[in-house]
Every structure is written in C-alpha cells, then in structure tokens.
N, C-alpha and C positions, 0 to 999 in steps of 0.2 A: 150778460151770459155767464162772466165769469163763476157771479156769485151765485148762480142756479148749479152748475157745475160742482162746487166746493161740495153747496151744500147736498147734492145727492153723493158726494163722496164719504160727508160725516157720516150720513147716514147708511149708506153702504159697508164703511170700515166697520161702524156697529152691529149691522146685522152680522157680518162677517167674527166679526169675534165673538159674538155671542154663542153663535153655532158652531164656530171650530172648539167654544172649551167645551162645550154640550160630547161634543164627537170627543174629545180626549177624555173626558170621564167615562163614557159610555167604552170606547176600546180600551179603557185600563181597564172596566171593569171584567171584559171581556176576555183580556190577560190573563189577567188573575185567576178566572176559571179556566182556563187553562187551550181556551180557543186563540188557532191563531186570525192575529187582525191584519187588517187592511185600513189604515196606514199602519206599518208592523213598530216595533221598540226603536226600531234604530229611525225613524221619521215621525215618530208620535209629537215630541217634542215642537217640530217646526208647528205644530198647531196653534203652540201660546204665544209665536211668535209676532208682534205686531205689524211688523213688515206683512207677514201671513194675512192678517186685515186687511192692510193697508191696500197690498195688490188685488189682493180677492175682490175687497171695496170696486174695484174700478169696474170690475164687471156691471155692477149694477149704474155707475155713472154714465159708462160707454153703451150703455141701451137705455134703462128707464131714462134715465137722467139727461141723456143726451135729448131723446124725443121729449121732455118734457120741458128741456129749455128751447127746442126747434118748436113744439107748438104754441106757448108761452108768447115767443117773441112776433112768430107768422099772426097770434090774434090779436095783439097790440096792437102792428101794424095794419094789418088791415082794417081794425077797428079804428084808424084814424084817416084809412081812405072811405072808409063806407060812409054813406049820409043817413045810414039808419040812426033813428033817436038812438038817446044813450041811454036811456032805462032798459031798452029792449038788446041793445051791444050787452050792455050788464047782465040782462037774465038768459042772453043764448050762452054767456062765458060762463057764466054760472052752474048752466044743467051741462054745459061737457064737462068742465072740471068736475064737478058732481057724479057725474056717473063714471066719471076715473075714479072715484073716491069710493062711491060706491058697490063696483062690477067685482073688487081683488076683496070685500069682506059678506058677499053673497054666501061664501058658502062656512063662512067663519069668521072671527073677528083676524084680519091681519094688520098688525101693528106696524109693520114694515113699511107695507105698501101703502098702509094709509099716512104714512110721515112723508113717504117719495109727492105722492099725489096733493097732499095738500101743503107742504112747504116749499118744493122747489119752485111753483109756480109762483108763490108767493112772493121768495127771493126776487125771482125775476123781472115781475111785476112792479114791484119798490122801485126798484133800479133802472126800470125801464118809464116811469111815468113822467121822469120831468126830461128825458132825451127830447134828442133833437127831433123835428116829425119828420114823419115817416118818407120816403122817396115816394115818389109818383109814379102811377100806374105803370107808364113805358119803360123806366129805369127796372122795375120792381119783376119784368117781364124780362127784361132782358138777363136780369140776376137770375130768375127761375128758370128758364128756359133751357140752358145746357145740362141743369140737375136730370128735368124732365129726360131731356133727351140723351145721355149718360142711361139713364136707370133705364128705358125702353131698350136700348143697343145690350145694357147686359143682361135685361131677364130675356130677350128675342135669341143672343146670339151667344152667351155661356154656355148654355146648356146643362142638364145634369145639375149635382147639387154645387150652388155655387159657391160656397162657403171654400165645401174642400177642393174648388178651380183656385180658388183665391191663394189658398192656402198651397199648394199644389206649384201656379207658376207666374205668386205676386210673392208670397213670403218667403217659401224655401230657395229661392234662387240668388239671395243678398243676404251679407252679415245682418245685418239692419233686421232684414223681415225674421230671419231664424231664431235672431234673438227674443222677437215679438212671440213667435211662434212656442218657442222654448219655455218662456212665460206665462203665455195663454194655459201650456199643460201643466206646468206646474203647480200652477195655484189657481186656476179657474176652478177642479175639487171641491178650494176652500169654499168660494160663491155657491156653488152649487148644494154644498149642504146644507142652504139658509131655504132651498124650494124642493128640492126630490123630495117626493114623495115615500111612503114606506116599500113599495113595489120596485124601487129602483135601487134601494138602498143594499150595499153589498151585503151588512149583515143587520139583523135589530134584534136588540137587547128586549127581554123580557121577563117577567115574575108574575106567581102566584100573590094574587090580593086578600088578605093583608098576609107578607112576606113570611111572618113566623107562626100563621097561624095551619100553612099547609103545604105543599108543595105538588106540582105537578105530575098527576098518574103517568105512569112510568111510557102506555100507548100514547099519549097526547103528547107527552114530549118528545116522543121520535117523530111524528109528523111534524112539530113545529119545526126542529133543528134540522129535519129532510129540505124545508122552506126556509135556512136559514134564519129561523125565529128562536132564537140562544138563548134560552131560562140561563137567568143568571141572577142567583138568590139573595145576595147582596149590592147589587148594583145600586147607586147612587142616581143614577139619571137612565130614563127608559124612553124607549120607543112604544111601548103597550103593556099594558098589565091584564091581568087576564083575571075573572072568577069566576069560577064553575060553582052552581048552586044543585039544591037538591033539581031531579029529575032530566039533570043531564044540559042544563043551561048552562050557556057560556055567554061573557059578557068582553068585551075586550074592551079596554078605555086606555084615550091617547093622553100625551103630557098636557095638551092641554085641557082633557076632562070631558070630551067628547067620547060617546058609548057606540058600542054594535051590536046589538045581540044576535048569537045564532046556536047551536045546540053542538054537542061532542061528537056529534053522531056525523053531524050534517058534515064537519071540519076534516074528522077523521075519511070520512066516503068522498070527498070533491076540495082536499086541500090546496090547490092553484087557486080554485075559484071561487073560495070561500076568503082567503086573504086578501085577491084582487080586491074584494069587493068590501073587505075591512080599509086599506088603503086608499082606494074611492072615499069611503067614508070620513077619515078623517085626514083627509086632501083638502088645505085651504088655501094651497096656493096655487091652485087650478089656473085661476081666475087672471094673476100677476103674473104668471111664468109666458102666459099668452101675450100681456103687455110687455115682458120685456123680449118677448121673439119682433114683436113691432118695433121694437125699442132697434135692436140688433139688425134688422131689415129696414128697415128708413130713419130711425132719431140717430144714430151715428155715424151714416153715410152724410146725412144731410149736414149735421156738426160741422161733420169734416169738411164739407163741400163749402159752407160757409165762412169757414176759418181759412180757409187758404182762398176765397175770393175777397176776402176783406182784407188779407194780406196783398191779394196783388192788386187790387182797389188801391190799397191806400198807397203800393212803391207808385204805378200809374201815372197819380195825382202828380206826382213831383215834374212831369212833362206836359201833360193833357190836361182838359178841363176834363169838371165830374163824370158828364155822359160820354166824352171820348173814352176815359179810364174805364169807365163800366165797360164799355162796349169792347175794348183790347181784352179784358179780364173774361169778359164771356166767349172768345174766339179761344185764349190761350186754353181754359177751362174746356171747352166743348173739341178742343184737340187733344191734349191729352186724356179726355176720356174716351176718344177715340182711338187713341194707342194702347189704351188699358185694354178697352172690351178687346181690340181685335187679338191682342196677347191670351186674351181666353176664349179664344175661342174653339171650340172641342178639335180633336185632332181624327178626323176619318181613318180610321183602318179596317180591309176586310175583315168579312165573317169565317172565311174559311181558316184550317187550320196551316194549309200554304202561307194564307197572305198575313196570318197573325205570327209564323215565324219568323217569318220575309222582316217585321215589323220589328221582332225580338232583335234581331240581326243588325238594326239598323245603328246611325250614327246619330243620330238625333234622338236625346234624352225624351224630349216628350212623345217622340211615336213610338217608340219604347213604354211609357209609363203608359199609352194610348190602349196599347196591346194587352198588358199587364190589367189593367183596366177592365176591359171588353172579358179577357179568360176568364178574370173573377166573378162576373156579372154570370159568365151562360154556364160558371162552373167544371169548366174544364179542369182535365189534370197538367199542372205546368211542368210538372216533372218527366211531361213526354215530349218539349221541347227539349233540346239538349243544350241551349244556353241558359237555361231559365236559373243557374244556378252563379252566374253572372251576378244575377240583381241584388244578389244578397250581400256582395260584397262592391256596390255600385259607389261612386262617391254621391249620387245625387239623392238625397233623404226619402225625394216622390218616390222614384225608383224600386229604395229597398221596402219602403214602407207597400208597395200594392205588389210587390212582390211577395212578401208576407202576407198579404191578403187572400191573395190568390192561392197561395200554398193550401192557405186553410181553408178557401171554398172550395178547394177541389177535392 
C-alpha cells in the first residue's frame, strides 16, 4: 500500500506545481496590468514554493490515490478468494482499471488522471503479487463489517453536509484537528487549481489572437472584464484567447488548443451563459474531479479504516491468536465508530424565533452553533437576537464561523 501511496503523492506534488507556477505567471501578469489578484503580492510568492506541492500533492493522495490503493488491494484479494479462471479475473480487472483510465480523458486528453489511474495500481499490484494469500472469507468479513457499519450509522445519522459536521465537531474542537483544518485551507487552493474549471476560477487571463496583430473592441472588453475575463495583452500564460473574424465571429481557444465558436453579438446579448458554456467546453476535468469526490467519500475513510485496523491487528497478536486479534480489532473499531457518529450527530433545535434564541442563550457551544445554523438556512436576521453579537468574538472557531454566516444570509 505504501508504495501506491508514494506514488499518487509524486504524482500529485506534480500536478501541483505545475499549476501553482501556471497561476504565478498568469497573477503577475495580471499585476502588471494593473488588476488586483487573488493570491495578492504579498502571498504570490508561496506558489513556487515546494512545500506549496508538496501539501497541495496530498489532496490528490488522500482521495484519488487513497481509493486506488483501497480498490487495488480489495481486487487482489478477492481475486485470490474467487474460483473464477484466471483469464477471466484478468479481463474483469482489466475493463475496470480501463474505464478508470478511460472515463477522466472522455472529454479530453488528461495527463494527470491518466498517470493516477494507470500507475498507482500498478505499484500496488508489484508489491502485492508475491504477499502472503489472502485471509479467508470469515476473517475477511469480520475486517469489513464494522467499515460497512461505521459508514451506514454516519450517512443515517449525521445529517446535513457531512464534511462541514466533521469539520465542525471532529476537527475544530482539538489542537490536532485545527491544525489539519488550518492546512486543509491553506493549501488545498494549491490542488485545486490542477481541476477548476474556468467558471470557478476567481479571475482568467486573456488576449486578442495573434496579440500584436489587434486588440480587443473597446464593447467586448467591458463585457469580458464585467465576467471577470481580464485582457491582458502581454501575458505569458492564459486561460483563453480569443479571435474575432470578419462578420462578427468569435472563436475562443483554451491552453490546451481546444476551440468554441460563437459570434460578438451572441456574447455581448447573454454573457453569463455564453462563458458557462465556453467553460463546459473546455472542461476536461469533469470526469476526474467526480473520481476524486469518490476518492474523498469512500478511498480515504477506507485507507484510514484499514491502517488503524491493521495497527491494532497487529498490537492484538502479541496476546491472541489471528482470529481472536481480528475479532477484538473489529469490536474496538465498531466502538469507536460508534462514539464518532453519535458525536455528530445533528443537534435539534426549534423553529421558532423563541426557541432559536432560548438556543443562542444557551451553555453548550454546539446548540449554539445549532441555532446559528438553522437562522442561516431560513435566512433570518441575527441581529434581532440581541446576543448574536456574542459569536463573533466566541472562542469556538464553529461558533464565529456560522456566525459570519448567518450575518451574511440574513
């Protein structure tokens, strides 16, 4: 596992730095004409920074890479409990790896995803073929069984989006988690620049094609830069180039050389929905960004699940035989996932504006954050509570943060 791990981290640190200097040339160039950026002068710099890779990388380990060393290893195995021939184990492992391989360059060639899909398994695979075989079906059940039942207890009884429960009242309530947390925002950005799409993108760089032979009519350039689309006539690296031909044609093309064509007229009359749909167009990580939401929902819980049962597998041994060890590891496992879910599990408070102050009022941080919550969602004004000004200076991060939330839904 280790060495599927590594290697979706090489390859993660890469894509990551590739894309953060893309982003530093493309915001200097943006500088320099005189827009401000996002990341601004005084943080541009951490972009070339490798550590900047380095952590960024791990997004893509801790999902792609996670679920690709988790299915890697589950088809080994089973592939050595099954009595199916082995030509036919070969061609079912084949067309899945295969259409991993194939699903992330449907809508374009991705070089990325096709390095994650066809190397990590690879690794894996190497290092997994002269192990020891595989445990037997009841061992192999009892390993799986607390996973299963872990993941039913928290999509039944989290509620809401679980990520930000997680984040809410697993991470921010410990030095530990905050620091994760703290981390995740800092440089997650970096990863994220290697899949957003142009629609998401805070600004994009762009020029008339070829750069000194014209420059953008003076109307089409306020609709661009209305949409965020920044003619910037010298820039060195772009998000789209653009060339307008006789009869009012417009041609937009991406870095990598993918076209759209649509007219001055059409862009200028329905500019939202004429970029959406340049963006769609040259959207090639539609495909990959879905694998790593799979990735981030079952390949990193599972990781996890497996690395800390194979740790207490193996302390076990040192008193028990194999199947006793298994079996204390699946009890200890299937408990604390039992104190995880119930720790998130949603916190009730009324609907009324009584029982949400009643709620504000209270001594417990999460029916507080409960509250805070609920106002944001039905859009209330919090500033007709009269403590609501409490949360902003709360010590508990949940707190101020849907505090701020709510400020700005209402």
């Amino acid at each position: 596992m280790a060495g599927g791990v590594l290697t979706a981290q090489i390859i993660g640190t890469a894509q990551v730095w590739l894309a953060t200097r893309a982003l530093f040339d493309k915001t200097g160039a943006l500088a320099a004409a005189g827009y401000l950026t996002v990341p601004n002068a005084a943080t541009r710099p951490m972009l070339l920074s490798f550590k900047t890779a380095l952590v960024g990388g791990l997004f893509f380990t801790l999902t792609i890479g996670a679920l690709l060393v988790a299915a890697t290893v589950s088809l080994v195995y089973l592939g050595r409990l099954t009595t199916l021939p082995d030509r036919l184990k070969r061609t079912l492992t084949g067309l899945i790896f295969g259409a991993g391989i194939v699903l992330p360059n449907l809508s374009g060639l991705n070089v990325g995803a096709t390095l994650h899909m066809a190397a990590v398994p690879a690794v894996v695979w190497f290092f997994l073929r002269r192990s020891t075989a595989a445990p037997g079906w009841p061992q192999m059940a009892v390993r799986g069984v607390p996973l299963v039942i872990i993941g039913v207890l928290l999509v039944t009884m989290a509620g809401g989006d679980i990520f930000i429960t997680v984040r809410d009242r697993l991470l921010l309530i410990n030095p530990i988690g905050r620091m994760i947390n703290d981390t995740y925002y800092r440089y997650t950005p970096a990863a994220v620049a290697v899949i957003e799409p142009l629609r998401q993108k805070l600004m994009r760089v762009c020029r008339m094609e070829p750069a000194e032979a014209t420059v953008l009519p003076e109307s089409l350039a306020r609709v661009l830069t209305a949409q965020d689309y920044l003619p910037v006539k010298n820039a060195r690296r772009l998000d789209v180039a653009l060339r307008v031909a006789a009869g009012g044609r417009l041609t937009f093309v991406s870095e990598s050389g993918a076209s759209f064509e649509t007219r001055v007229s059409q862009l200028t009359a329905h500019p939202a929905e004429t970029l959406a749909a340049v963006s769609d167009a040259f959207d090639h990580q539609r495909m990959f960004r879905k694998q790593l939401l799979w990735g981030l929902v079952l390949g990193f819980p599972t990781l996890l699940y497996g690395l800390i049962f194979l740790g207490l597998e193996t302390l076990f041994k040192s008193w028990f035989s194999t199947p006793a060890a298994v079996k204390v590891a699946a009890l200890l496992m299937c408990a604390a996932g039992l104190v995880m879910v119930l720790s998130l599990r949603p916190y009730a408070v009324p609907d009324g504006r009584a029982g949400l102050g009643a709620a504000l009022n209270s001594d417990s941080g999460r029916r507080r954050v409960a509250a805070l919550r609920k106002i944001g969602e039905k859009g209330m004004d919090l500033s007709a509570f009269d403590v609501y000004a409490d949360g902003v200076t709360s010590p508990l991060i949940a707190e101020r943060y849907w505090t701020a939330s709510a400020l700005a839904a209402g």
